[in-house]
TORTORTOR-396361 format. One record per residue: residue number from 1; x negated, y, z of N, C-alpha, C, O, CB in turn. Coordinates in nm, 2 decimals, always signed. Glycine has a CB too. Example, Ala and Ser with C-alpha at 12.3 -4.5 7.8 and 13.67 -1.06 7.14 Angstrom:
residues 2
[1; [-1.32; -0.57; +0.78]; [-1.23; -0.45; +0.78]; [-1.32; -0.33; +0.78]; [-1.42; -0.33; +0.85]; [-1.13; -0.45; +0.90]]
[2; [-1.28; -0.22; +0.71]; [-1.37; -0.11; +0.71]; [-1.29; +0.00; +0.79]; [-1.34; +0.11; +0.80]; [-1.41; -0.06; +0.57]]
//
This chain:
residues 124
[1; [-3.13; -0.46; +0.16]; [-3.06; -0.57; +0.11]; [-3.13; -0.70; +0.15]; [-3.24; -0.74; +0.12]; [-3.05; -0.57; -0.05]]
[2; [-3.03; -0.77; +0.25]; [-3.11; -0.89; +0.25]; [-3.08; -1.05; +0.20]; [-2.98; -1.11; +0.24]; [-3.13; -0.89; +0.39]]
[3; [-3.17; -1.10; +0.11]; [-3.09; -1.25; +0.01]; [-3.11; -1.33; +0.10]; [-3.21; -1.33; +0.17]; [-3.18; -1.32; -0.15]]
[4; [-2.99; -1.41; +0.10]; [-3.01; -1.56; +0.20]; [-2.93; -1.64; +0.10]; [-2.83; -1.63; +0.03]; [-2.92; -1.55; +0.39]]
[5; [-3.05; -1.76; +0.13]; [-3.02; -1.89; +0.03]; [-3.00; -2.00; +0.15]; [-3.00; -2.11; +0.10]; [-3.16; -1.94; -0.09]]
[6; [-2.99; -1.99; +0.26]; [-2.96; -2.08; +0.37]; [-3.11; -2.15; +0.41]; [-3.12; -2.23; +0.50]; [-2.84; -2.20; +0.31]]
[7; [-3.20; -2.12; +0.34]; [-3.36; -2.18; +0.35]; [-3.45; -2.14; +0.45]; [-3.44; -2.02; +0.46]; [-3.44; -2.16; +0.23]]
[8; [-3.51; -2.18; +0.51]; [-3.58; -2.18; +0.64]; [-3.69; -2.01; +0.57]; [-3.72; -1.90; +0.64]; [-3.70; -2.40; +0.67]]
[9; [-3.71; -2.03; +0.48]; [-3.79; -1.85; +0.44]; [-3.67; -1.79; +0.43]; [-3.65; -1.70; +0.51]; [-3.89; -1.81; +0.27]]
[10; [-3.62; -1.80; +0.38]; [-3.48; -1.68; +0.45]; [-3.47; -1.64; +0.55]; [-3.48; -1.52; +0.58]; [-3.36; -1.70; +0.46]]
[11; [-3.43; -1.75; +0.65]; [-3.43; -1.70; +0.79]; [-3.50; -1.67; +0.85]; [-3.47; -1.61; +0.96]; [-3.40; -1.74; +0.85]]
[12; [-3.67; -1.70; +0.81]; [-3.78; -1.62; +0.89]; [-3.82; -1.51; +0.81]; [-3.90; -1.42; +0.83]; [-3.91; -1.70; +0.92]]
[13; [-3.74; -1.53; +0.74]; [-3.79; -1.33; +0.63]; [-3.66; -1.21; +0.74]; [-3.68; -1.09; +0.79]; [-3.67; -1.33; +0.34]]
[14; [-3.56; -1.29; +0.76]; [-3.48; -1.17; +0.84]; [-3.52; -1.18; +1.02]; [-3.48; -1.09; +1.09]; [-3.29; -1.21; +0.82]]
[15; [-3.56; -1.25; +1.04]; [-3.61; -1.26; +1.19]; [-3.72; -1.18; +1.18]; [-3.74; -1.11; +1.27]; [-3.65; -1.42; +1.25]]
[16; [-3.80; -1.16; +1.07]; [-3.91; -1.07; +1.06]; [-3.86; -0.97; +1.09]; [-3.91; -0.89; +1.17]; [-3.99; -1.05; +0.96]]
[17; [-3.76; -0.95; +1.03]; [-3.72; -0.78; +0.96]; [-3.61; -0.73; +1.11]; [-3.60; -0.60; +1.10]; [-3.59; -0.79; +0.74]]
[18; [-3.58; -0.76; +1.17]; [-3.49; -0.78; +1.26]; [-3.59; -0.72; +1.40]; [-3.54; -0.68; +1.50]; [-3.42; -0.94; +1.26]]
[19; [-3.74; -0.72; +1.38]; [-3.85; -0.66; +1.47]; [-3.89; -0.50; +1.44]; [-3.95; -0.43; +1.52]; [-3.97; -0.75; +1.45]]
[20; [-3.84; -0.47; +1.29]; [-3.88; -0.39; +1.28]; [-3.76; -0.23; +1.32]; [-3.64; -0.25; +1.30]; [-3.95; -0.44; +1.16]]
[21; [-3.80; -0.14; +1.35]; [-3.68; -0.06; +1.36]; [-3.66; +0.01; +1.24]; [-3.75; +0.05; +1.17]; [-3.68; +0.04; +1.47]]
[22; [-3.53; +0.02; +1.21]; [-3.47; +0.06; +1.08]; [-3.42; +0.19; +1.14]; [-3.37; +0.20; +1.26]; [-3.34; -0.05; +1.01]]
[23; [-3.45; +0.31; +1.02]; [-3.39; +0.43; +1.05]; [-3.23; +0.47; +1.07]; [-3.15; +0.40; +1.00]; [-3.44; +0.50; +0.96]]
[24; [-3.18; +0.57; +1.16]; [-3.08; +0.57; +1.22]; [-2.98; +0.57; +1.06]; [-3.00; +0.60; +0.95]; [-3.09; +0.70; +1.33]]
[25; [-2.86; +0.51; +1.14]; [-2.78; +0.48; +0.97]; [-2.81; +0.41; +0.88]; [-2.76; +0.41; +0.77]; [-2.79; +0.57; +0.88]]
[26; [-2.90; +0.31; +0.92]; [-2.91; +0.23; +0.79]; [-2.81; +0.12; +0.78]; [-2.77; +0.07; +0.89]; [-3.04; +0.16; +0.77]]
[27; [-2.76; +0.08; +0.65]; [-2.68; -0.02; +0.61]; [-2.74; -0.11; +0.56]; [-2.84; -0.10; +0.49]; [-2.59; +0.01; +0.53]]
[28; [-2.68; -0.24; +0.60]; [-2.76; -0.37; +0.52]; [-2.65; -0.41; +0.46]; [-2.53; -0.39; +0.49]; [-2.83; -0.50; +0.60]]
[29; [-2.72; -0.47; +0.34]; [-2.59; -0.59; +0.26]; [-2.70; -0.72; +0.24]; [-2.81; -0.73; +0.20]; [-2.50; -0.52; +0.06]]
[30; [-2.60; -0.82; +0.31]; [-2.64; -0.95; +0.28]; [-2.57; -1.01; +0.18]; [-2.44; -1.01; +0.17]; [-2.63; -1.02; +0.38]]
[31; [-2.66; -1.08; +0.09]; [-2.63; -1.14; -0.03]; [-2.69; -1.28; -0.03]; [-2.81; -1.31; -0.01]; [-2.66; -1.06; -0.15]]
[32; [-2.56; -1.38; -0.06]; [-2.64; -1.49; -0.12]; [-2.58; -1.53; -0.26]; [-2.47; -1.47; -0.29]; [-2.65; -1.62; -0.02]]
[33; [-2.62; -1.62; -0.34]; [-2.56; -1.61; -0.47]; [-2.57; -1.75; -0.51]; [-2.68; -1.79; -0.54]; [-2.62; -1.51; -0.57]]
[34; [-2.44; -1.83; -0.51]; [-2.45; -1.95; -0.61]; [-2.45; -1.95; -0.81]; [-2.40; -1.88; -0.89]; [-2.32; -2.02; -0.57]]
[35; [-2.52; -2.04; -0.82]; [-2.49; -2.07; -0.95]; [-2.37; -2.07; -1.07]; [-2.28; -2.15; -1.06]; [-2.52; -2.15; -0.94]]
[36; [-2.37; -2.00; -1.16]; [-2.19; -2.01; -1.24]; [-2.20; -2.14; -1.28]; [-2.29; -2.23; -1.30]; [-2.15; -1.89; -1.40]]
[37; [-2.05; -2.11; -1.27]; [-1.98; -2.27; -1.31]; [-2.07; -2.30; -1.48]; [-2.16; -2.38; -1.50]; [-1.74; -2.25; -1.34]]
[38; [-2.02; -2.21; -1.54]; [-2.07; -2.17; -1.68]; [-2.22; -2.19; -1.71]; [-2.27; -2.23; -1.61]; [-2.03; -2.04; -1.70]]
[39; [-2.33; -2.17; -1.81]; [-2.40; -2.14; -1.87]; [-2.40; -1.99; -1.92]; [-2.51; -1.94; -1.91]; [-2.40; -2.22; -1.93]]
[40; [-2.32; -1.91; -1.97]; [-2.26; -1.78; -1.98]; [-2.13; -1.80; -1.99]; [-2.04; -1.87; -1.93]; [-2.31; -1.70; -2.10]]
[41; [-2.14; -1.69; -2.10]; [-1.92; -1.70; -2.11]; [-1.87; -1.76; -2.22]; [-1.92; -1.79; -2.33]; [-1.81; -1.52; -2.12]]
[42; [-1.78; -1.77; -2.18]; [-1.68; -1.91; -2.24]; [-1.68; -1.81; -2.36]; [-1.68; -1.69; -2.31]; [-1.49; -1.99; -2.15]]
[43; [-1.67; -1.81; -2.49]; [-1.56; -1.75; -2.60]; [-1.46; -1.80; -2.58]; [-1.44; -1.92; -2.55]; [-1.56; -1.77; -2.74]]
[44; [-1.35; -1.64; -2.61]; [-1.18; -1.69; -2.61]; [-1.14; -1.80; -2.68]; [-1.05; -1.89; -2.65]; [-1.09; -1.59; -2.68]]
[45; [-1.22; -1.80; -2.80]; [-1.12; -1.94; -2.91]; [-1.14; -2.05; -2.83]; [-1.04; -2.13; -2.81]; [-1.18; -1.99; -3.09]]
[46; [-1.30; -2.07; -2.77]; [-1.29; -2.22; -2.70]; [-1.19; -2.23; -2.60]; [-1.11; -2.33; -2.59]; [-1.41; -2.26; -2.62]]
[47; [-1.18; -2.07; -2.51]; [-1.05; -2.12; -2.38]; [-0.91; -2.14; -2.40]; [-0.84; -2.20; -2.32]; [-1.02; -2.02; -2.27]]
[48; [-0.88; -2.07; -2.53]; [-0.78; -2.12; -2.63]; [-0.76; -2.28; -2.69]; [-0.66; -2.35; -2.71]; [-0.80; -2.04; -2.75]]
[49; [-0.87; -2.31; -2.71]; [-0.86; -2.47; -2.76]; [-0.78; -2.56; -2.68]; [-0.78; -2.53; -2.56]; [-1.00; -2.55; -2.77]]
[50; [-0.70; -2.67; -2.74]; [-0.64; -2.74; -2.66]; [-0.73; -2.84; -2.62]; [-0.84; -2.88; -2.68]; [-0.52; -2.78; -2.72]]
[51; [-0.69; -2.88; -2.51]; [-0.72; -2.98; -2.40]; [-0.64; -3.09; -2.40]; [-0.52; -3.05; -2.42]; [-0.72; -2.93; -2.28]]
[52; [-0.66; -3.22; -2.37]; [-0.62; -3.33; -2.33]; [-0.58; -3.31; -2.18]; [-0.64; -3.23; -2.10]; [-0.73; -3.43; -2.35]]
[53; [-0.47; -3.39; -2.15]; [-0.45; -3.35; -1.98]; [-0.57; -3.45; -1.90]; [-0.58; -3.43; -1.78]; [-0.25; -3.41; -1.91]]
[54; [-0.62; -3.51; -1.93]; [-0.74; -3.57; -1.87]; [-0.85; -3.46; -1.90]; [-0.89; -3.41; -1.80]; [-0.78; -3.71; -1.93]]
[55; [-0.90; -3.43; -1.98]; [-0.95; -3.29; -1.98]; [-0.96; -3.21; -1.91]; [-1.06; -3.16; -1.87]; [-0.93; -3.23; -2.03]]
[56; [-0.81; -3.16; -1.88]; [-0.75; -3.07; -1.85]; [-0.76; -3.04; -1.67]; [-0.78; -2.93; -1.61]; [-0.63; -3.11; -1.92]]
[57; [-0.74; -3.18; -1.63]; [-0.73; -3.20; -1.48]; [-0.90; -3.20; -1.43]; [-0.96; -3.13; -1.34]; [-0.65; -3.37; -1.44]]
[58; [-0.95; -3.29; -1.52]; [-1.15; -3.24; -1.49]; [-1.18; -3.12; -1.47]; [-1.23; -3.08; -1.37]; [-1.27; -3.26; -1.62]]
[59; [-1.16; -3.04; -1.60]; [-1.18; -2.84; -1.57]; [-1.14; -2.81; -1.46]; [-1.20; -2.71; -1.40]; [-1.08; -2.72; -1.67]]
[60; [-1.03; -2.88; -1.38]; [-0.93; -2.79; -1.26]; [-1.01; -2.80; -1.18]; [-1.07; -2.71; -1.13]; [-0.79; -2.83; -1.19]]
[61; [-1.02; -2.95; -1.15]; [-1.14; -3.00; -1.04]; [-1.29; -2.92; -1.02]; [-1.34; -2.88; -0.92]; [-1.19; -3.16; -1.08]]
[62; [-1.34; -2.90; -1.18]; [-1.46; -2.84; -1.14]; [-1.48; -2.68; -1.09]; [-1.58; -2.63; -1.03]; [-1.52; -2.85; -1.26]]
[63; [-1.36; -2.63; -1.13]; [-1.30; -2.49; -1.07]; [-1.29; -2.49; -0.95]; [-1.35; -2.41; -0.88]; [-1.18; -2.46; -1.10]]
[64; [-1.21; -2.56; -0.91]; [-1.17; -2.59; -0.73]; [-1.32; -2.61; -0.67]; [-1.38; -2.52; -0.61]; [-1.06; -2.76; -0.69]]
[65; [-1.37; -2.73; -0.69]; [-1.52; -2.76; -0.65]; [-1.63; -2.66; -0.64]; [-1.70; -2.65; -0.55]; [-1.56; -2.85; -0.74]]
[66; [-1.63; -2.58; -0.75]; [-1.70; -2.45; -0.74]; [-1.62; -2.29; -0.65]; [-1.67; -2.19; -0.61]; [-1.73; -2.42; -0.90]]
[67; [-1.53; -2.33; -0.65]; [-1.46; -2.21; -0.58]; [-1.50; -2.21; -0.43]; [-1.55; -2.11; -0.37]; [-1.29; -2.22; -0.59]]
[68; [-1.46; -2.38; -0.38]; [-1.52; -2.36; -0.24]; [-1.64; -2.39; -0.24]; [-1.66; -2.37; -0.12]; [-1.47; -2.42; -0.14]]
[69; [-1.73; -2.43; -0.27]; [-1.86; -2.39; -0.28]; [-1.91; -2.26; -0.28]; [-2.02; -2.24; -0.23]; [-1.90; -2.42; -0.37]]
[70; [-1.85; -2.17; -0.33]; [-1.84; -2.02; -0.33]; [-1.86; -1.98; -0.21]; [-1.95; -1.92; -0.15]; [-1.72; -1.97; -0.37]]
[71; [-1.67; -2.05; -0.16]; [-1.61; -2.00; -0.06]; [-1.75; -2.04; +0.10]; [-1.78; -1.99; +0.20]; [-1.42; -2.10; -0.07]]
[72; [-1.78; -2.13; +0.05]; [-1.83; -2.23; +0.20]; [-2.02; -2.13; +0.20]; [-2.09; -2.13; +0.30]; [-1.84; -2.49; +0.14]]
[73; [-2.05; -2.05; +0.09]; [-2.19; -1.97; +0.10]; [-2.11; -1.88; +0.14]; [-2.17; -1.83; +0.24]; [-2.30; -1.94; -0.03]]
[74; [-1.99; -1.82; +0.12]; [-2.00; -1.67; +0.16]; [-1.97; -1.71; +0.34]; [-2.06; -1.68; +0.41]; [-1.86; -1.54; +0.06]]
[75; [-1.85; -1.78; +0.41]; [-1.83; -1.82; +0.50]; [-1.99; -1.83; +0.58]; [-2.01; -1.78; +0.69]; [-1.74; -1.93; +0.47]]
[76; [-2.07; -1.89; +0.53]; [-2.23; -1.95; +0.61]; [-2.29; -1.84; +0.61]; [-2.34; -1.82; +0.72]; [-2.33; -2.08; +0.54]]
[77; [-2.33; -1.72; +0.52]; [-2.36; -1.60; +0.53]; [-2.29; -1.52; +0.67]; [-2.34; -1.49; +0.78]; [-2.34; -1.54; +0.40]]
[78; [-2.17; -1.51; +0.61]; [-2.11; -1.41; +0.74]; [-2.11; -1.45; +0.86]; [-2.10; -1.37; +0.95]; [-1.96; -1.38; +0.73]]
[79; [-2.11; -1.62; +0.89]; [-2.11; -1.64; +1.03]; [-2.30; -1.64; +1.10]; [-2.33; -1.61; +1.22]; [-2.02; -1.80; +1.04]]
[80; [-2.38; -1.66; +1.01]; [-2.50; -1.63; +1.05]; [-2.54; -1.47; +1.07]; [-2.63; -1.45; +1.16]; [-2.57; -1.69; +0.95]]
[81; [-2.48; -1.33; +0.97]; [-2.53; -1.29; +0.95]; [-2.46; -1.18; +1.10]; [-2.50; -1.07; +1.15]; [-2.55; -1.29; +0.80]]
[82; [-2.33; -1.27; +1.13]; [-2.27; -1.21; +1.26]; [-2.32; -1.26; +1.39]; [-2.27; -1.22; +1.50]; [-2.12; -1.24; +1.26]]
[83; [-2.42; -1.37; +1.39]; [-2.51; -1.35; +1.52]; [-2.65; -1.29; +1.50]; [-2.74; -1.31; +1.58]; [-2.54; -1.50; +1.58]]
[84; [-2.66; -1.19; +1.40]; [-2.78; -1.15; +1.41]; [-2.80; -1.00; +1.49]; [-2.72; -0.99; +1.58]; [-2.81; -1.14; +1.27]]
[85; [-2.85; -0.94; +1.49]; [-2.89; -0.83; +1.57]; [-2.87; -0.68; +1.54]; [-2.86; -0.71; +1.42]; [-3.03; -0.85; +1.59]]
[86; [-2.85; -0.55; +1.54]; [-2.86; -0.44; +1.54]; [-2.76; -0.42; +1.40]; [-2.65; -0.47; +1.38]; [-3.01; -0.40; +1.54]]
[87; [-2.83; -0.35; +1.32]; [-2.74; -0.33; +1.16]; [-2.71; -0.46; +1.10]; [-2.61; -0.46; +1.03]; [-2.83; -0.26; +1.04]]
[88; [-2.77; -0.57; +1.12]; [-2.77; -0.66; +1.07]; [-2.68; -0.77; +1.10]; [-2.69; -0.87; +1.03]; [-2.86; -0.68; +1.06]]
[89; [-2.59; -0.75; +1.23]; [-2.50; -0.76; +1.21]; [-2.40; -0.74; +1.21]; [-2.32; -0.82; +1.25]; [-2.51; -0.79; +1.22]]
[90; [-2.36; -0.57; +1.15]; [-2.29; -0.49; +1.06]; [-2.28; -0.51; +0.92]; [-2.23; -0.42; +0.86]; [-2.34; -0.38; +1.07]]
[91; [-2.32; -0.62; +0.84]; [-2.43; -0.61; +0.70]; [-2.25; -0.65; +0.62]; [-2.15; -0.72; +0.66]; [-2.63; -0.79; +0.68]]
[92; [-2.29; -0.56; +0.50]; [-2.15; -0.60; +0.45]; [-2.21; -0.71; +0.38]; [-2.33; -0.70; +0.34]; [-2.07; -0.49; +0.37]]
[93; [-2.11; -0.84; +0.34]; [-2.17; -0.98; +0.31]; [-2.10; -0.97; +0.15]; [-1.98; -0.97; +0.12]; [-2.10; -1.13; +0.43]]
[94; [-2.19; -0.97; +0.09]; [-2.16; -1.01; -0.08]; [-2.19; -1.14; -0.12]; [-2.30; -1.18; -0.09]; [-2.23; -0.93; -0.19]]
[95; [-2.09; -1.23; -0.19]; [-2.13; -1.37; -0.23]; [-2.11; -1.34; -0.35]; [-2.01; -1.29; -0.39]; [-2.06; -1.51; -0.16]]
[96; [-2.23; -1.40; -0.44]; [-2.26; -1.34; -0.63]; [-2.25; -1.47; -0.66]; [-2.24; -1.56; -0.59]; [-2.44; -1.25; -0.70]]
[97; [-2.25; -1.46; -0.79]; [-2.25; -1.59; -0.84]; [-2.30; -1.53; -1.02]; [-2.26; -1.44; -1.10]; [-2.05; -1.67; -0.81]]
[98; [-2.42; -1.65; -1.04]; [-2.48; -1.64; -1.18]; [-2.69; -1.64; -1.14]; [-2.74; -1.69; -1.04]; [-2.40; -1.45; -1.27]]
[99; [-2.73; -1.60; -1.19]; [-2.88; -1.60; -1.13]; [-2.94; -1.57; -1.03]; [-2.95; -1.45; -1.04]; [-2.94; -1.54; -1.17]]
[100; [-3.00; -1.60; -0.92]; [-3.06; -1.53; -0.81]; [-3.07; -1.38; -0.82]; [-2.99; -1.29; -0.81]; [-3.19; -1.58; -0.78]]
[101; [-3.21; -1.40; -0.85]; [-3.32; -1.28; -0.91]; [-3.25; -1.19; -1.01]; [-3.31; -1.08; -1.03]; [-3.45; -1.36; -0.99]]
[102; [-3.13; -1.22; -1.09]; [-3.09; -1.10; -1.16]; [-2.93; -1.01; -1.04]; [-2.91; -0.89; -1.01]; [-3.03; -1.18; -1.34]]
[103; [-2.87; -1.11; -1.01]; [-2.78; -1.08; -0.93]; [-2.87; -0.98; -0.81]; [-2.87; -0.86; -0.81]; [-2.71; -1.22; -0.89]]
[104; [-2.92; -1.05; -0.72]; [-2.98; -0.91; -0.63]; [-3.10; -0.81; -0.68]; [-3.17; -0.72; -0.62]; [-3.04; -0.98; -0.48]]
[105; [-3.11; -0.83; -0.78]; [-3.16; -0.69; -0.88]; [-3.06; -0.56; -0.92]; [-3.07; -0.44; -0.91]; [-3.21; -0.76; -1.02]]
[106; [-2.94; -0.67; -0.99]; [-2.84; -0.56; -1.00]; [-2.80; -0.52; -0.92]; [-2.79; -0.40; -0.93]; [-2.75; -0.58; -1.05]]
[107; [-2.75; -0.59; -0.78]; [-2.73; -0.50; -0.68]; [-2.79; -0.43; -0.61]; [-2.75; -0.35; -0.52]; [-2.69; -0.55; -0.61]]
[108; [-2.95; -0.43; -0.65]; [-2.99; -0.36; -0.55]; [-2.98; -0.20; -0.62]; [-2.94; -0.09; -0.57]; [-3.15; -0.42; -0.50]]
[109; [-3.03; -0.23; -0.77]; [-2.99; -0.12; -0.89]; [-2.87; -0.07; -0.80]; [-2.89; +0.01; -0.70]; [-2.93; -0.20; -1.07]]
[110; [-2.76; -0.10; -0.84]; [-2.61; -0.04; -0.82]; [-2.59; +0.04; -0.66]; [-2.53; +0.15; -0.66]; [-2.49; -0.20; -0.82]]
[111; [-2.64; -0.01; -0.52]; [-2.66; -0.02; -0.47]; [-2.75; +0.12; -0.40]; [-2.73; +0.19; -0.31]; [-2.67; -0.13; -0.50]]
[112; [-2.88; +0.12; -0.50]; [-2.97; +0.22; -0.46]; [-3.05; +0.17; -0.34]; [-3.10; +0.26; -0.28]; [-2.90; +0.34; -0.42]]
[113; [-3.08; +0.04; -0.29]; [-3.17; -0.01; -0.22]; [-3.27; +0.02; -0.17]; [-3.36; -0.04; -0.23]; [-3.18; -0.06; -0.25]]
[114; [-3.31; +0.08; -0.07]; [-3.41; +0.12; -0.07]; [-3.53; -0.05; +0.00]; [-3.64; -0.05; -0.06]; [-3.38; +0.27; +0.04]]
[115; [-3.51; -0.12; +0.07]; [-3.55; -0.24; +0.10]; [-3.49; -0.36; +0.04]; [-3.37; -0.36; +0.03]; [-3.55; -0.24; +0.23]]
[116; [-3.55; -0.46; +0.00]; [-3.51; -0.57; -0.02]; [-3.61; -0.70; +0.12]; [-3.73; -0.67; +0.16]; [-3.54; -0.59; -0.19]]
[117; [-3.55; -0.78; +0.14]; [-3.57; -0.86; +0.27]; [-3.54; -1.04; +0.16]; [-3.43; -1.06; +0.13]; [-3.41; -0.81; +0.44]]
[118; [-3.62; -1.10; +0.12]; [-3.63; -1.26; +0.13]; [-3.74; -1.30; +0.13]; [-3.85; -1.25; +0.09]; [-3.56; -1.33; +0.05]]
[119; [-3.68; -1.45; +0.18]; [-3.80; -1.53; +0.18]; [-3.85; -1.60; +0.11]; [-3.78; -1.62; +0.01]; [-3.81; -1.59; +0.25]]
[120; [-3.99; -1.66; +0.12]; [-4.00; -1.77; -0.07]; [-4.00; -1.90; +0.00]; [-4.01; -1.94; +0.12]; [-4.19; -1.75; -0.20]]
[121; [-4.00; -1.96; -0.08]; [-4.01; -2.10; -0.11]; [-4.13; -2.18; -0.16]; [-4.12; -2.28; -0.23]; [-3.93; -2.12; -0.18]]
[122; [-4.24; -2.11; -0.10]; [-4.38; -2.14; -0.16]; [-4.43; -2.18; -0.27]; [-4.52; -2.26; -0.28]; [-4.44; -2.20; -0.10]]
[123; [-4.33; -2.13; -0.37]; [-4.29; -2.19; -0.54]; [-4.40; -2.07; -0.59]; [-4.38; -2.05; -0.71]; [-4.08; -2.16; -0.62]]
[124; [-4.51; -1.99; -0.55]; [-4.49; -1.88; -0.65]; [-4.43; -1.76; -0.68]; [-4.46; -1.71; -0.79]; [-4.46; -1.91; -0.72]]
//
């Protein structure tokens, strides 16, 4: 599994990994993951509550705004991850959305991962 956040350790975490030979058959999945719109989930009664059409048109916008934001990480993954090299650029491309670090955890869980591939951000 390899996480790409578009960040300069990302891409030298897969240029690393891209040296090394991977056993015959292996699959990669590339993930990168934006932030939710949300804080968690909405309760029904709130999405039930009425809205003001000024309200109303703000929510749309921020929907749209985050959709292609979505749309524009998964697009920048797949076109990077389609000039890369060997399996990797075979990698099936998942775009998550909600925490980094929990999102490619669960997937790697779900997944059965045997490698994870990113880079840091000299944060720690």
């Amino acid at each position: 599994l390899y996480a790409f956040d578009g960040s300069a350790g990302s891409i030298a975490a897969l240029s690393t990994a891209e040296k090394f030979t991977l056993p015959a058959g292996s699959e990669v999945i590339a993930v990168t993951v934006i932030e939710a719109l949300t804080a968690g989930d909405v309760p029904e009664w709130l999405m039930k509550k009425a809205r003001d059409a000024d309200t109303e048109a703000m929510s749309q916008n921020w929907i749209r705004e985050h959709e292609s934001e979505k749309r524009q990480a998964c697009d920048q993954l797949t076109e990077f991850m389609g000039k890369r090299s060997g399996p990797f650029q075979k990698a099936e491309v998942i775009c998550a959305e909600g925490h980094a670090a929990e999102q490619v955890l669960k997937i790697a869980a779900e997944r059965q991962v045997d490698l994870i591939i990113l880079g840091s951000h000299g944060k720690g």
